[in-house]
DRENLOVO-175807 format. One record per residue: residue in one letter; x negated, y, z negated of N, C-alpha, C, CB in turn. Coordinates in steps of 0.001 Angstrom, whole numbers, plus 500000, padded with zeros to 6 digits. Atoms other than C-alpha are relative to their C-alpha. Glycine has a CB too. Layout:
BEGIN
AXYZXYZXYZXYZ
...
***
This chain:
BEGIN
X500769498797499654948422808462600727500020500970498829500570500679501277
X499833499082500629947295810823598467499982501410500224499469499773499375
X499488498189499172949005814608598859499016501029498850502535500603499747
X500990499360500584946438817124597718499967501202500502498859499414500077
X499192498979499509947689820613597485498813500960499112501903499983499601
X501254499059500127944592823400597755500696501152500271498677499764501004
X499839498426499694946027827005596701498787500615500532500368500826498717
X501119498725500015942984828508597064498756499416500823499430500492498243
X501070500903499250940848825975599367498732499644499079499437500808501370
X501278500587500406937440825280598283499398501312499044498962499528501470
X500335499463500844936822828291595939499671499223498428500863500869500116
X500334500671501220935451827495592583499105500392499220499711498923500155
X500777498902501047934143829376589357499013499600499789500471500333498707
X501350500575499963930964826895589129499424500159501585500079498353499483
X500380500341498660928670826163592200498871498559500081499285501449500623
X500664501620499545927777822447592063498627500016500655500988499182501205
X501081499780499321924350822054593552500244499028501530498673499590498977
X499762500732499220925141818810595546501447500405500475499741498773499512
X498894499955500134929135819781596010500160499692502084500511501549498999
X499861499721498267930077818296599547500732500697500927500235499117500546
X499893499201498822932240821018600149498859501274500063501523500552500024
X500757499060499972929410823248600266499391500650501946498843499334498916
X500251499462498971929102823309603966501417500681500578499319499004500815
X498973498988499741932571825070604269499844500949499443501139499750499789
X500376498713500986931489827513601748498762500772500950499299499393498167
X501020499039499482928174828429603894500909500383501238498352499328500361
X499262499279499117930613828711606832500768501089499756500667499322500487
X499061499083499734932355830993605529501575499800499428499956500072501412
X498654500474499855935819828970605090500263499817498726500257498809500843
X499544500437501300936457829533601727501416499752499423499535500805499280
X498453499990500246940069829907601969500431500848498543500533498296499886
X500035499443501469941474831183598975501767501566500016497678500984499763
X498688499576500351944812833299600016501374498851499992500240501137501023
X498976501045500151948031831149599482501357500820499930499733499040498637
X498531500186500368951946831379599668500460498898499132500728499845501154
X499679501253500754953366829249597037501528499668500868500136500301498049
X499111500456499081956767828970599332499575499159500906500526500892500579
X500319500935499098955165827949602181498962498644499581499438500825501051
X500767501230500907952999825289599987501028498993499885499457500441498360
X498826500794500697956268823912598568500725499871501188500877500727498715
X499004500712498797958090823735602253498950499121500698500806501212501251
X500922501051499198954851821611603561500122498746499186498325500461500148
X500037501103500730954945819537600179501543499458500319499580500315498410
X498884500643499614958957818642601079500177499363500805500696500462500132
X499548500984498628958533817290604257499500498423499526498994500569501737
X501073501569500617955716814766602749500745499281498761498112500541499189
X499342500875500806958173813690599995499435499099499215500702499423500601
X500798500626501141955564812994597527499164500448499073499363499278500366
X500669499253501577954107813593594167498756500788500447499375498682498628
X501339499641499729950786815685594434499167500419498988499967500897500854
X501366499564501053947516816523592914499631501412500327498474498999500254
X500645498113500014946298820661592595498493499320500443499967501260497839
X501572500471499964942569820298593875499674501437500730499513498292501032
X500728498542499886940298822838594902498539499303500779499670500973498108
X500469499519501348937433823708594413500717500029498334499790501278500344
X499568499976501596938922824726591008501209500250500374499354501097498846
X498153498918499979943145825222590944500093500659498741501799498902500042
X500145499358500952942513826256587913499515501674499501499437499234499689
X500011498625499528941586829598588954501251501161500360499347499807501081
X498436498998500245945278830432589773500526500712499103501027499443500004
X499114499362501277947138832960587905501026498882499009501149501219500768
X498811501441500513949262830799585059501055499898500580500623499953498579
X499208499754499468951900832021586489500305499007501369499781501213500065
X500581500882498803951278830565590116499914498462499642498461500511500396
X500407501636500113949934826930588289501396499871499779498811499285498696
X499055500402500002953203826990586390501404499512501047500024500614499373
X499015499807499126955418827719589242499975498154500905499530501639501064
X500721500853499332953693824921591195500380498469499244498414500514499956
X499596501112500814953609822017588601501652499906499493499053500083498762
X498367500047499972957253822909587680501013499835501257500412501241499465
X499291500354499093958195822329591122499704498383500502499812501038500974
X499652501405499592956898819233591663499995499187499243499389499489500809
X499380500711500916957982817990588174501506499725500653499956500784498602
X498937500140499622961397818900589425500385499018500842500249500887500336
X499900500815498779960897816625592536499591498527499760499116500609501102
X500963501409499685958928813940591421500069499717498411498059500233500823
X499960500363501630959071813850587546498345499627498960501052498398499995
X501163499776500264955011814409587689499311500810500735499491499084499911
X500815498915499213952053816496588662498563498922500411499559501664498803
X501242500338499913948573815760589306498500501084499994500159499302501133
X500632498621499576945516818114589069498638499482499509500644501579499221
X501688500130500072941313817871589541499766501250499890499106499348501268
X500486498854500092939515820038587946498574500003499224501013500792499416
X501212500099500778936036820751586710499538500260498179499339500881500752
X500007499925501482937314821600583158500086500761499133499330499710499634
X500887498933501117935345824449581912500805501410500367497916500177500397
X498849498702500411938669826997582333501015499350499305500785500865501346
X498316500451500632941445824800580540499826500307498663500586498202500108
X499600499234501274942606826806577683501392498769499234500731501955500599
X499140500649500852945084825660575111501459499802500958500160500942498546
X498841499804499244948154827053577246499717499379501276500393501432500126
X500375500695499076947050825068580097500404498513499865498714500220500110
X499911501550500571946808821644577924502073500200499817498698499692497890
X498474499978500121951053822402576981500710500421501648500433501301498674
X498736499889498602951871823221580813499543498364500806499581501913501534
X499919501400499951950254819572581254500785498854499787499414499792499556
X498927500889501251952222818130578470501425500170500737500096500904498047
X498231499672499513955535819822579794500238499313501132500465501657500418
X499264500096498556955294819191583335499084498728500459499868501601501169
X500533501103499633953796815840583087498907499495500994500819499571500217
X501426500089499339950097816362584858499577499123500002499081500586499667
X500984500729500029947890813591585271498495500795499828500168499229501172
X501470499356499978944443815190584325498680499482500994499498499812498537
X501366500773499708941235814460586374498915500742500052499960499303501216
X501050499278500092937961815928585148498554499643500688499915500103498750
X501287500666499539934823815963586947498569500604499139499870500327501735
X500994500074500886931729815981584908498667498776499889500784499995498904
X500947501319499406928178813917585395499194500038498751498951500199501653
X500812500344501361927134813907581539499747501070499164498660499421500237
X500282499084501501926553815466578235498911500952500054499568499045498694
X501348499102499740924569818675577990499411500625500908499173499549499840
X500844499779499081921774819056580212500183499253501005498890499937499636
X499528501235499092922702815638582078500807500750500996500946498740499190
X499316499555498836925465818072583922499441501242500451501417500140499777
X500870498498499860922757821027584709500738499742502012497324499912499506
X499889500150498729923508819906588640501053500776500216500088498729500463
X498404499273499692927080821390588193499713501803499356501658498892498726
X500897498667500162925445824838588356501673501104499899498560500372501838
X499050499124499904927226827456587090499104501933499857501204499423498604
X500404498837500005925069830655587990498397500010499202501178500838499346
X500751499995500527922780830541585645499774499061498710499989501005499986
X500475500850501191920947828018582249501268499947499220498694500641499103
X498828499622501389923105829814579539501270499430500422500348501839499651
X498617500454499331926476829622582057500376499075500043500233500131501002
X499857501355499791925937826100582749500489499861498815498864499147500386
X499751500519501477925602825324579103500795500126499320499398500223499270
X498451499109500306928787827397578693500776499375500353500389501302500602
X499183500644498882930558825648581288500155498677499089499177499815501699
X500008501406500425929658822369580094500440499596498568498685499536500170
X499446500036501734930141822972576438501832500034499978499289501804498978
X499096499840500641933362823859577097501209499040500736500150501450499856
X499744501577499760934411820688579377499535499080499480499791499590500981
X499591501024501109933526818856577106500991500199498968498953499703499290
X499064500016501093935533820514574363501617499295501138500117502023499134
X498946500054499616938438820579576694500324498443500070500077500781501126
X499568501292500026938095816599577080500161499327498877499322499350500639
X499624500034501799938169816352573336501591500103500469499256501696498671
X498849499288500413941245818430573409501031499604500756499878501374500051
X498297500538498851943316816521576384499802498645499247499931499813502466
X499799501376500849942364813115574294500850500139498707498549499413499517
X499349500089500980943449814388571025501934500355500328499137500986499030
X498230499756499448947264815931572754500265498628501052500272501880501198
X499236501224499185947349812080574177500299499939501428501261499830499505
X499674499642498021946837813459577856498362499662500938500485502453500339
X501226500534499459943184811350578221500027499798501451499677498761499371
X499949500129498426942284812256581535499156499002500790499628501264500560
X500688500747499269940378810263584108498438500750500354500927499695501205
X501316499266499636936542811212584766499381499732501133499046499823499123
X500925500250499008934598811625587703498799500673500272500553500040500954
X501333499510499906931106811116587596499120499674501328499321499471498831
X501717500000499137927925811913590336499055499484499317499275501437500343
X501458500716501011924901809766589503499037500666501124499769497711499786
X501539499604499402921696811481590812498990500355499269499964501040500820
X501760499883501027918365812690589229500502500356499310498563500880500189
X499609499474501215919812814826586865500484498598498889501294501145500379
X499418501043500774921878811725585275499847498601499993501039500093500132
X500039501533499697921076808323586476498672499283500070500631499751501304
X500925500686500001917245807915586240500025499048498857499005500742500094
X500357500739501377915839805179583954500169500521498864498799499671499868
X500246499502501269915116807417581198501263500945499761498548500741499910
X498891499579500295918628808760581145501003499485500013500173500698500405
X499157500770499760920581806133581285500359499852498480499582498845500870
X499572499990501132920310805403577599501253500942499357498948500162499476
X499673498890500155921940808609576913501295499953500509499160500870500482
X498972500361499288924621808284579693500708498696499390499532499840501365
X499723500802501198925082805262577612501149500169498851498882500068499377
X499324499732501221925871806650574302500742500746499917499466500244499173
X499018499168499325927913808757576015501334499755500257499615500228501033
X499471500744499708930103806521577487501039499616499245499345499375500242
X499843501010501327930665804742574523501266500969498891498004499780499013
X499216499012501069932062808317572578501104500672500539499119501131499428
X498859499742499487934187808696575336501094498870499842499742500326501292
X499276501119500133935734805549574935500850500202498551498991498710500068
X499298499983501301936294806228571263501019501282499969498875500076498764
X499605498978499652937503809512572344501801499860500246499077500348501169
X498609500664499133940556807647574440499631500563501549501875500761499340
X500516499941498392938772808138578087500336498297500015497929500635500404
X499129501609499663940447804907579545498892499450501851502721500539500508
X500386500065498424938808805430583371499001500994500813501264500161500718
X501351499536498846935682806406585101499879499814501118498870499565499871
X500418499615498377934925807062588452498770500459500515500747501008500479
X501914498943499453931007806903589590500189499994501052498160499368499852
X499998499316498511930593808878592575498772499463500401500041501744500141
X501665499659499641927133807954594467499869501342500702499266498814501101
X500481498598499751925509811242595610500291500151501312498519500305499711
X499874499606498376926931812332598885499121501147500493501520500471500371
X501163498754499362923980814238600803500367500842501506498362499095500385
X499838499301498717924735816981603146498406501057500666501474501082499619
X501127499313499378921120818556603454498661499584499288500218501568499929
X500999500069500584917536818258602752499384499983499052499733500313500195
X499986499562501665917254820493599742500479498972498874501033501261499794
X499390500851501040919982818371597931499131498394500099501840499893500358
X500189500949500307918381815082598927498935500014499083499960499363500912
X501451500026500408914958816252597871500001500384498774499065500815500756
X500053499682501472916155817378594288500625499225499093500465501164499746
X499607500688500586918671815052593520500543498862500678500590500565499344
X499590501168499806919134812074595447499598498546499237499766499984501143
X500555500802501267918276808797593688499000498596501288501863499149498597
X500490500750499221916173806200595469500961498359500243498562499956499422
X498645500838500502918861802884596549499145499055499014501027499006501411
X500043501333500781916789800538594124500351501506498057497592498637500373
X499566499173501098917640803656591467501754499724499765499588501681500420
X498849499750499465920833803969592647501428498234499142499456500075502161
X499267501044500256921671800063592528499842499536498270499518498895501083
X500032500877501352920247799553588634500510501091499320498499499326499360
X499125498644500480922198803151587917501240498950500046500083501709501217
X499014500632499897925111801012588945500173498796499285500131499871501074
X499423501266501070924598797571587253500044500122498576499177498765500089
X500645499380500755923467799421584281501906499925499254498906501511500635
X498888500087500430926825800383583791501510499127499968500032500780500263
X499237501362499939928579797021585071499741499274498592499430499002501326
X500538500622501333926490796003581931500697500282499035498750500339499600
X499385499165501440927868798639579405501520499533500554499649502200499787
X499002500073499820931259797835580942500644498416499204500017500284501426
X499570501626501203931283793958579519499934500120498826499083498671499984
X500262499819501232930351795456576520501273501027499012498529500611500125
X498897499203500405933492797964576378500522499194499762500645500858500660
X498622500154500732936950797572574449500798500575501567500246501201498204
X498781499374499543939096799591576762499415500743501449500677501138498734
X500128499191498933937198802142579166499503498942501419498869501233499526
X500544500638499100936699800849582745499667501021500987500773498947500425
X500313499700498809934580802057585896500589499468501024498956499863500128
X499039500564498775937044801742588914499331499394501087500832501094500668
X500902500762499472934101800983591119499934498384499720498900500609499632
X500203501242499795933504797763590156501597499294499601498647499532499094
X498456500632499540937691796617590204500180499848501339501232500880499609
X499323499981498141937691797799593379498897498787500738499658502152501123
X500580500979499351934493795923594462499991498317499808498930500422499908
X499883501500500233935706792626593101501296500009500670499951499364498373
X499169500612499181939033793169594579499696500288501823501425500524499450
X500566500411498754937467793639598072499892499185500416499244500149500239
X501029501587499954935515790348597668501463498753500016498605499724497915
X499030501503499961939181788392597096500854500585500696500712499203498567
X499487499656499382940743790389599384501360501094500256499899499191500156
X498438499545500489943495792887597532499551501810500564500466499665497650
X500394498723499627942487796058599571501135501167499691499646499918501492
X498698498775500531946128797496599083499672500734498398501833498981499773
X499554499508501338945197798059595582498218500967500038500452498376498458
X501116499722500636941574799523595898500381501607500802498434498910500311
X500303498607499437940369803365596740499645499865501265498949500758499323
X500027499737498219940214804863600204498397499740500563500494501944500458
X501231499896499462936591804457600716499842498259500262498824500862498904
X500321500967500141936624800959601228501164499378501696500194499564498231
X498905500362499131939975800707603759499997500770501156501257500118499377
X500537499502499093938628802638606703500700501178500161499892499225501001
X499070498720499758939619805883607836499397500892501395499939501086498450
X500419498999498457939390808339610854499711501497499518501545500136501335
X499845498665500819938178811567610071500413501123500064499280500354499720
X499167498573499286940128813760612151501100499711499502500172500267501730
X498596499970500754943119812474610129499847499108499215501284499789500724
X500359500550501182942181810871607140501479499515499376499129501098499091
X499078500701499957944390808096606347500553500210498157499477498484500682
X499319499883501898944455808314602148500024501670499714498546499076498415
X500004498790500398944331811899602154500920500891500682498811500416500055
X499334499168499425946850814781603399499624501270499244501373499618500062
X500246498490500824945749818375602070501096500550500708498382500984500192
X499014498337499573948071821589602092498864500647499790501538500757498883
X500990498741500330946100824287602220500928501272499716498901500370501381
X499224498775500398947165827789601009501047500568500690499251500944499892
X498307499651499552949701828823603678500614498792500852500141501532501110
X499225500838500184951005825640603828499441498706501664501694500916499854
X500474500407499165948683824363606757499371498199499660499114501143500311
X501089501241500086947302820256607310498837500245499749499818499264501085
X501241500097499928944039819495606679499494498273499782499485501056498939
X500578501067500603942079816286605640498987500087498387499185499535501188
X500898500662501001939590814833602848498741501027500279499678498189500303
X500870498763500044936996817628602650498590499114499913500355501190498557
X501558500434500209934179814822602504499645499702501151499634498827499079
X500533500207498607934124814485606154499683501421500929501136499084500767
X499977498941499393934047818067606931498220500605499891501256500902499298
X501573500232500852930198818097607390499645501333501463498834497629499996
X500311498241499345930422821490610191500528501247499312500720500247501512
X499256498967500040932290823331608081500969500572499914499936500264500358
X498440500004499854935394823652609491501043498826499523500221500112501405
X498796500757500386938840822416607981500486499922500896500834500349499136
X498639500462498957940231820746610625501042499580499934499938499279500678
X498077500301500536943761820649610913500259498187500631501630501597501340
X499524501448500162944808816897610725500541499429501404501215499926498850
X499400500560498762945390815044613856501393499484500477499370499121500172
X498679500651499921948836813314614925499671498539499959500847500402501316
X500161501236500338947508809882614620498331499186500551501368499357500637
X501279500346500550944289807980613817499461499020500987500078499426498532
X500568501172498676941910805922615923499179499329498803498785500726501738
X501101500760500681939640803311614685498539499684500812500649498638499620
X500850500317499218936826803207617020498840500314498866500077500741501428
X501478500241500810934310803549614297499811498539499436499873501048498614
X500159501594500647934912799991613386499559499318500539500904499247499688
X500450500715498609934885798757616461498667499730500066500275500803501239
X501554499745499820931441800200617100499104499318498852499701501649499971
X499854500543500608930533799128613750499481498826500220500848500161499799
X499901501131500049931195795613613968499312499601501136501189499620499834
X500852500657498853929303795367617386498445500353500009500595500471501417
X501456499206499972926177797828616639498991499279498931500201501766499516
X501028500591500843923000796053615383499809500879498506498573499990500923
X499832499353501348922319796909611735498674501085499995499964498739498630
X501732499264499125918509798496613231500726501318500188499214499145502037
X499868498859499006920587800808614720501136500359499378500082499748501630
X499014499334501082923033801912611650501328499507499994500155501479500190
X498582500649500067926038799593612647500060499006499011500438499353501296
X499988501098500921926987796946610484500417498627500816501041500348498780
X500014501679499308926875793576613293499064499026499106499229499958501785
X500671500703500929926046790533611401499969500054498370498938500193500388
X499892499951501701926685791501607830501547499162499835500060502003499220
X498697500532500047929046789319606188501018500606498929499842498584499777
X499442499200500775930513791998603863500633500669500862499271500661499171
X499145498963498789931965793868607009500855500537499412500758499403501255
X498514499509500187935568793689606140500263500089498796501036499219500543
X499930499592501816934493794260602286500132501571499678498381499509499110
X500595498457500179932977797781603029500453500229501590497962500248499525
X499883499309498677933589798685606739499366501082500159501181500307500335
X500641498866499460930976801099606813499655501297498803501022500499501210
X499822499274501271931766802370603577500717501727500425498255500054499173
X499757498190499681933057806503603489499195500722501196499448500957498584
X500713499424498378932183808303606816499488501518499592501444500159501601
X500815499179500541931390810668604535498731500515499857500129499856499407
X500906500544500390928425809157603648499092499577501095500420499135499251
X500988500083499582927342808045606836498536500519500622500387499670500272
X501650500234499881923615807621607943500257501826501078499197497825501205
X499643498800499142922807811752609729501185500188499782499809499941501395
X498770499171499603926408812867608799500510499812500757500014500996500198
X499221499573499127927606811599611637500899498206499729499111500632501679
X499045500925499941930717809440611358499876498511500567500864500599500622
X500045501195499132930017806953613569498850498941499500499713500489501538
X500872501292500462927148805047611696500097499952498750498524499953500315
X499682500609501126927428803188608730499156501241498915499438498228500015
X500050498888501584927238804833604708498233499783499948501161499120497975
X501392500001500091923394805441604274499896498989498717499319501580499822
X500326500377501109923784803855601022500536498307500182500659501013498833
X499953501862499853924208800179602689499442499362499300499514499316501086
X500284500870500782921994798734600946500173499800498171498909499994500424
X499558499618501861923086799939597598501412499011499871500589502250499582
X498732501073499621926556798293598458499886498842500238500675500217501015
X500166501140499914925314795509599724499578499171498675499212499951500964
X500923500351501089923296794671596808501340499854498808498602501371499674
X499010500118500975926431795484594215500992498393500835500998501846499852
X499461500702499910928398793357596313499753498131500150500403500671500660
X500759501700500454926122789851596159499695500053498539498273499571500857
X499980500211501586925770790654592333501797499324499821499643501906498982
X498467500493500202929718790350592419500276498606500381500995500845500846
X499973501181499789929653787755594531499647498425499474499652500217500673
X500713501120500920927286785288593023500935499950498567498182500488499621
X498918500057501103929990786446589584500766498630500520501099501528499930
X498965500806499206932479784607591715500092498741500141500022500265501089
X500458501719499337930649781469593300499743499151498592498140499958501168
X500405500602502288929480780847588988501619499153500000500025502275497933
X498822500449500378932924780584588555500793499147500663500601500837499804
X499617500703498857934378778552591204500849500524501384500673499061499437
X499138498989499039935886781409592965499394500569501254500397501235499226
X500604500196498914935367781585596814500444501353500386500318498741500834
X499288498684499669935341785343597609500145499575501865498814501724499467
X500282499609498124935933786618601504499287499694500592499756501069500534
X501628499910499116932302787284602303499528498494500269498540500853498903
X500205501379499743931863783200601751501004499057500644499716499499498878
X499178500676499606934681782115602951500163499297501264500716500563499812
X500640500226498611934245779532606352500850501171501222500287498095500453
X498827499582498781937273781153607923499697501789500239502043499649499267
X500543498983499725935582784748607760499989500550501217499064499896499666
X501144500063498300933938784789611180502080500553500740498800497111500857
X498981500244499485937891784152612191500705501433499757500593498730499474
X499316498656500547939388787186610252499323501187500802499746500226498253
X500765498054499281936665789708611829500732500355501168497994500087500765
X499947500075498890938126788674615098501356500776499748499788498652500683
X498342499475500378941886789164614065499863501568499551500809498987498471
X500787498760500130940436792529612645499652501194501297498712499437499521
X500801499339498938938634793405615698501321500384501040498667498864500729
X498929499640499194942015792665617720500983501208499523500746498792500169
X499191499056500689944264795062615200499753501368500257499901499818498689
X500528498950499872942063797759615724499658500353501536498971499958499141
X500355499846498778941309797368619438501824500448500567499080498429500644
X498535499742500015945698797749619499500197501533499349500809498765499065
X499958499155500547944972800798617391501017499972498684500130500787500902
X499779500253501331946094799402614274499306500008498616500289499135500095
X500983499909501060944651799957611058499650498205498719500807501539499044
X500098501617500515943532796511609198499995499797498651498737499267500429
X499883500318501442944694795288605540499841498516500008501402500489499308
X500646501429499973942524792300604789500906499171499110498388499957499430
X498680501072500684945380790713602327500911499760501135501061500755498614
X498629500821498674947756790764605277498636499084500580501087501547501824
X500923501212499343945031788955607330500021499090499507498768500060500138
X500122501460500496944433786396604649501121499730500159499538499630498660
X498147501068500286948500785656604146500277499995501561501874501128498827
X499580500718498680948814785443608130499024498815500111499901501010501388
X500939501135499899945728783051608290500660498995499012498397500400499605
X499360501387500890947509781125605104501108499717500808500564500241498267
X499049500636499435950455780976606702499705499473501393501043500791499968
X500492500338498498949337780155610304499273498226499721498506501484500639
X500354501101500581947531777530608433500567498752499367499509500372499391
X498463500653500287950352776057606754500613499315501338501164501301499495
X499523500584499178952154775767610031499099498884500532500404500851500797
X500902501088499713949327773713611101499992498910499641499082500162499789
X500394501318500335949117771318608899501501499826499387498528499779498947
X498814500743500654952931770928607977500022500309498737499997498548500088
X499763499254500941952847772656604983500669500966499420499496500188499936
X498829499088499753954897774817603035499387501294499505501446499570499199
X500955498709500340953726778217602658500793500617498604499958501334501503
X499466499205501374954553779985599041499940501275499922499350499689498837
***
């Protein structure tokens, strides 16, 4: 689980155009007072490293960040912190260095490419952006190359910007950027779809586009496609939360603190508004449903990627509303028979082909009907072993 500790909630010195917490912001719920005590007696119980996130944490007094990262150096012998970039000063980069931060910058391209990550006004943006980029210069050259996470939508991912996004890529790599993270465009309203969503046959050659430039790298990799090949052979323990199902009244990879030291969840399911405080334990009935609801009718019955994607982020799904599959099915689908067909070339029999499939959904279907949550590697190693016993074999 990742612990994700919001002084200041969803505040933030830019204003993203697409940003999905933006419907807590029109509510109202910006959060934004904090105790750093009561922060640090919520992070003790959870007894685990954490990430600063925001909106921006970077907005804290230094004072405040220091206090913060020096406490859970003390505890953990690291930090973690997301941030959009365009405030990290020099003295910022050395309380990194000291107190052993992990960096993670979000940013959707060079220039004009990140106009979406609105910061008030043309000039501001261009301000903003000029100076996340310097700053990712400046955490590569002090050997503290952070991780990037990019949004692909109109602004950055049409045809005629891809080149660009490209040569981009490429100078991050030389840079020492090691790890990318493409986001697809999570839509919470009209406006945003109608300015920057991408169409899914955009969407899907935005994505192979850069599966392409990726065979062509030395060193940098897009985590997206690791994760969607280890889906396909079944190593879900090792991939991101959007793939391993989740409930959204208590979001299974995510735990937020909020400023006086309150639960919360994953802020990409919060699509009224409200930060709901975190449940006592998780249901799976979106799977369920899911796995029985015709695909006509936004479930995923009959797909044999099921237990690849489960619906994908509930973030994402179809109307905002949790319960039907990621609108961007067919974008997924589509990446994941490019992978696949990789696979079958080679002689390698992912999941989705596998005869004994059909068998796993069921075992699946039972885990979750128990109110268990389902890790498709355990499934396969009980089916190997179960199999084994069968035939007198010895299991390894």
């Amino acid at each position: 689980m990742s612990l994700e500790v919001r002084p200041l909630g969803v505040r933030c010195n830019i204003g993203c155009e697409y940003c999905y917490q933006e419907p807590q912001r029109d509510a109202g719920n910006f959060g934004g007072t904090y105790d750093l005590e009561a922060m640090k007696r919520a992070i003790v119980k959870h007894n685990d490293s954490f990430t600063l996130f925001g909106g921006e944490p970077l907005m804290l007094p230094l004072a405040d960040l220091e206090d913060l990262l020096a406490f859970g150096f003390a505890r953990h012998g690291e930090n973690g912190i997301q941030t959009n970039g365009s405030l990290i000063e020099d003295v910022h980069i050395e309380l990194f260095r000291k107190y052993h931060a992990r960096v993670g910058v979000s940013i959707d391209g060079p220039g004009e490419l990140n106009e979406a990550r609105w910061a008030g006004s043309k000039r501001r943006t261009e301000q903003t952006t000029r100076r996340t980029e310097e700053a990712i210069r400046k955490l590569c050259a002090a050997g503290l190359a952070p991780g990037l996470i990019v949004t692909l939508h109109r602004g950055n991912a049409t045809s005629d910007k891809l080149p660009r996004m490209n040569s981009w890529i490429r100078s991050l790599e030389s840079d020492g950027i090691r790890t990318v993270r493409l986001h697809i465009l999570e839509v919470d309203n009209a406006d945003v779809r109608a300015k920057f969503a991408l169409t899914d046959d955009e969407n899907t050659e935005a994505f192979l586009n850069f599966a392409r430039l990726e065979d062509q790298l030395e060193h940098l990799r897009f985590d997206i496609f690791a994760d969607l090949k280890k889906m396909l052979l079944g190593r879900d323990d090792q991939t991101s939360c959007v793939w391993r199902s989740c409930d959204p009244y208590t979001t299974a990879a995510v735990q937020g603190i909020e400023g006086q030291g309150q639960s919360s969840n994953c802020g990409r399911t919060n699509k009224d508004g409200v930060d709901f405080i975190k449940t006592d334990a998780p249901g799976w009935e979106r799977y369920l449903a899911l796995y029985r609801t015709p695909q006509e009718a936004n479930g995923c019955s009959g797909c044999r990627f099921f237990l690849m994607c489960r619906g994908q982020c509930p973030g994402t799904a179809v109307d905002g509303d949790w319960r039907n599959r990621t609108e961007h099915c067919e974008v997924w689908k589509r990446l994941f028979r490019f992978f696949e067909d990789k696979f079958l070339d080679q002689g390698i029999v992912p999941v989705s082909a596998k005869p004994e499939r059909r068998a796993l959904e069921m075992k699946a279907i039972g885990l979750w009907s128990q109110g268990q949550n389902v890790s498709l590697r355990n499934l396969l190693l009980r089916m190997s072993a179960e199999n084994a016993r069968e035939t007198g074999g010895v299991q390894l």
